[in-house]
N, C-alpha and C positions, 0 to 999 in steps of 0.2 A: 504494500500500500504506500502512494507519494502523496503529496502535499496536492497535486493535482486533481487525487482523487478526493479528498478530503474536500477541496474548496468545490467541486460539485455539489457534494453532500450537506456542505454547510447552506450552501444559496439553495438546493430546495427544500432543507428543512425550513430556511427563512420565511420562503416567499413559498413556498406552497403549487406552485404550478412550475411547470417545464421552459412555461414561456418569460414569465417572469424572470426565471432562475438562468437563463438564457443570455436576458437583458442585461441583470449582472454582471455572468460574465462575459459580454461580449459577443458570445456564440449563440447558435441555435438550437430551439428547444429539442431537435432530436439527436441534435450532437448531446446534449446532456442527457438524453433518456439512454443511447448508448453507452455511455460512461457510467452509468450509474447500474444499465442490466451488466455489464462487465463487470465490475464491484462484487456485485453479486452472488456471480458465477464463480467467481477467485476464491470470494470467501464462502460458498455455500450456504450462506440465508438471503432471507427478505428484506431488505432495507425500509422499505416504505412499505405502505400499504396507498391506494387510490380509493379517496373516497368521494362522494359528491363533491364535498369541499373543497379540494385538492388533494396533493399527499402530501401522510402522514407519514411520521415515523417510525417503525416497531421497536420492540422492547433491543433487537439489537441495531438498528440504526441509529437508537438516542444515543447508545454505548458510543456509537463513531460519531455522531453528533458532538459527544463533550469531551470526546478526546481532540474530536478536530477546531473547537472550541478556546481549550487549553493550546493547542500546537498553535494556532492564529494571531494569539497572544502574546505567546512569544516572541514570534516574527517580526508581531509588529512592536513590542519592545525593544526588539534589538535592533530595526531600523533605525526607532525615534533617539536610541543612544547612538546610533552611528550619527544619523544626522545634526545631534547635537553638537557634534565635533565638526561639523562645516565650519574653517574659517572664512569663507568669502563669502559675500552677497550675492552670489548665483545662485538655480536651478531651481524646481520647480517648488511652486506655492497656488495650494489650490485652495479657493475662498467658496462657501457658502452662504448668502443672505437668500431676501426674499426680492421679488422681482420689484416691487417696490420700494425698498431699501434702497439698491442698485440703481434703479431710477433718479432717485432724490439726490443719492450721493451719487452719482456717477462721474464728476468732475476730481471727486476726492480720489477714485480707482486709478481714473486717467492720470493724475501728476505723480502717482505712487510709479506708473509702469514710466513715465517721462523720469522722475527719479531716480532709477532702478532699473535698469533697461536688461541687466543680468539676469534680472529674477523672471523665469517664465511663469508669469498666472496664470490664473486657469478661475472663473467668477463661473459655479453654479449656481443657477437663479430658482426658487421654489419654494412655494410654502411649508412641502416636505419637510418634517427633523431629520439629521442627518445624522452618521453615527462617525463621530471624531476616534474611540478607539481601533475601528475597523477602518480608518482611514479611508474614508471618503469624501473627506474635506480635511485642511491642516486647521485653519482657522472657520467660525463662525460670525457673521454678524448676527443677531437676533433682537426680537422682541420677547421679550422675559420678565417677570417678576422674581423670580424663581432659577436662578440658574441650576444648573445640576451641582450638585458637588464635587463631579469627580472633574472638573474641567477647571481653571482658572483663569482671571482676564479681566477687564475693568469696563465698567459702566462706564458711557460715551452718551448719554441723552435719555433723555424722557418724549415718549409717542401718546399724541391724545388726539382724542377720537369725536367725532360730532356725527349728526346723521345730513346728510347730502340729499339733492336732485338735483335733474336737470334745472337749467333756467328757466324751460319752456314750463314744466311743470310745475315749479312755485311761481311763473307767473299768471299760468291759470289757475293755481288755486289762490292766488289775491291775497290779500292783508287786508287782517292778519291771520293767519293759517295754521290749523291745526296737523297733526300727524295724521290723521284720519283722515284728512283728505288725501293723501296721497298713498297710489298704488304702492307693494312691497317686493323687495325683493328678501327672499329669505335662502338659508342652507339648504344643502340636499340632506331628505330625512339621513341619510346613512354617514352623516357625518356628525349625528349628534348633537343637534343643536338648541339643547335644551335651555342655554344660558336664553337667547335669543327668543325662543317661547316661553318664559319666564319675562322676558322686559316687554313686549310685545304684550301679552294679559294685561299686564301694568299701564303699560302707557298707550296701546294702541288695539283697545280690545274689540276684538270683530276684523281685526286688518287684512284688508285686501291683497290677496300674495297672489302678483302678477307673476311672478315666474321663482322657480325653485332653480339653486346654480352649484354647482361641484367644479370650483377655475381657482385660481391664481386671485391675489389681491389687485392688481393692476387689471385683469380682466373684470373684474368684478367692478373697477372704477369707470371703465367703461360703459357697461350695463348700464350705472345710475348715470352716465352722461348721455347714452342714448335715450334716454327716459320714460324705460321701461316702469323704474319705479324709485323707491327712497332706500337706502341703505346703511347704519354706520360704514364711515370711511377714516384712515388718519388724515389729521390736518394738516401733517405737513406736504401732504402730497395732491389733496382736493383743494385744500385755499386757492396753490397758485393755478389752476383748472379752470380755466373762464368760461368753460361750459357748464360748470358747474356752483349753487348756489347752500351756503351751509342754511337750512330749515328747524337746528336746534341747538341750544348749548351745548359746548362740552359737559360730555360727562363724565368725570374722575373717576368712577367707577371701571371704566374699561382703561384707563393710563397703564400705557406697557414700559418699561425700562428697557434699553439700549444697550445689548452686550456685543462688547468684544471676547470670543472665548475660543481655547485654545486646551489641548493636551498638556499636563505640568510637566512632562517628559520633552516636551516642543517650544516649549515660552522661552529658552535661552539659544533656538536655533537663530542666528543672526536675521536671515531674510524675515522668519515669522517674526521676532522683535521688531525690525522694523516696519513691516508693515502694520502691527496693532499700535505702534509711534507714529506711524504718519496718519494715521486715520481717526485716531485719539484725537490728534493734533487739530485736524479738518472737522472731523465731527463736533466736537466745542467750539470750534470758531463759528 
């Protein structure tokens, strides 16, 4: 058994389908279904089982599950100590925020890579969490109260949040205007959005929900600029929007904090220190 086969086995116990697990790694889903009937065949049991669901695991594919778990670990520990010993400001550095972060700051990205021209970045954009020990990103930017503990990094801002629409629509509904007048856009049920039926009773009971959305924050600013309906949006990124008009207070209630965060094994590699300095630096100004 190699590490190869191990890292199949990890991405479909993750993700659960062949296609997904696929995406991962780069390949396709029946390149992984063969590598995994191979496995199999080597060691003479059933690794998964398929169920409606996707697949699962059996009692001994978890066995390879958390041995290849432990091995993953490692790996990537003794990368993040190698890389910790970079003396120079080269090679790569891959950033995860959200596509609206990105958007706002985007000037701050651009003078880090005009800064920097060594360092290859790499901005994944998504409202996805990513997983910083499996090394899917070096650095995060986020919106968080709450950062995780096993990460380290420093607040760079505070995000607050008012409910939006189009112009057209708070100028048909006149002044002064209630939430009720205006159509909704809401989550898609399968993402949970009970905070949102909860303020919604509250403040806007009976509310017309023109359209249900499963997208991106930037796509979704869309949506209330096409004026389909009213949505919380952050301010810092609907204000300057001239298609769009803010129809209620901020509400403190939804304020997110602004992290920069990082692996503790990664925070004294030179390129990732200086890019959470230069963006610290940007983000407070």
């Amino acid at each position: 058994m190699d590490w190869d086969d191990l890292r199949h086995v990890l991405a479909l116990a993750r993700h659960g389908t062949l296609s997904r697990a696929g995406v991962t790694l780069r390949t396709t889903h029946t390149t992984v279904a063969r590598r995994i009937r191979a496995l199999e065949e080597r060691l003479g049991v059933l690794l998964f089982a398929q169920t409606p669901d996707g697949y699962v695991a059996t009692a001994a594919g978890q066995d390879v599950v958390e041995v290849a778990e432990r091995t993953e670990a490692e790996l990537l520990a003794l990368e993040a100590r190698v890389l910790g010993r970079d003396a120079q400001l080269q090679g790569r550095l891959r950033v995860s925020t959200m596509d609206m972060l990105f958007r706002v700051y985007q000037p701050a990205f651009s003078s880090f890579t005009e800064r920097y021209p060594g360092v290859e970045l790499t901005v994944a954009s998504g409202d996805s969490e990513v997983s910083l020990p499996r090394r899917e990103a070096d650095v995060v930017l986020r919106m968080t109260s709450s950062p995780p503990e096993h990460l380290v990094g420093r607040k760079v801002g505070r995000v607050q949040f008012a409910v939006y629409a189009s112009k057209g629509l708070a100028e048909r509904a006149g002044q002064p205007a209630r939430y009720a007048d205006f159509p909704w856009i809401h989550w898609d049920e399968r993402l949970d959005p009970r905070w949102l039926d909860a303020w919604l009773a509250a403040n806007v009971p009976g509310a017309r929900i023109a359209m249900r959305v499963d997208f991106g924050s930037m796509a979704l600013q869309e949506a209330v600029a096409a004026g389909i309906g009213a949505h919380f949006l952050a301010c810092m990124a609907a204000d300057g929007d001239p298609r769009l008009a803010r129809i209620g207070p901020i509400d403190p209630a939804f304020d997110r904090d602004l992290w920069l965060l990082t692996l503790p094994e990664l925070r004294n590699v030179n390129r990732i220190r200086a890019f959470m300095d230069h963006m610290a630096d940007a983000l407070s100004a």
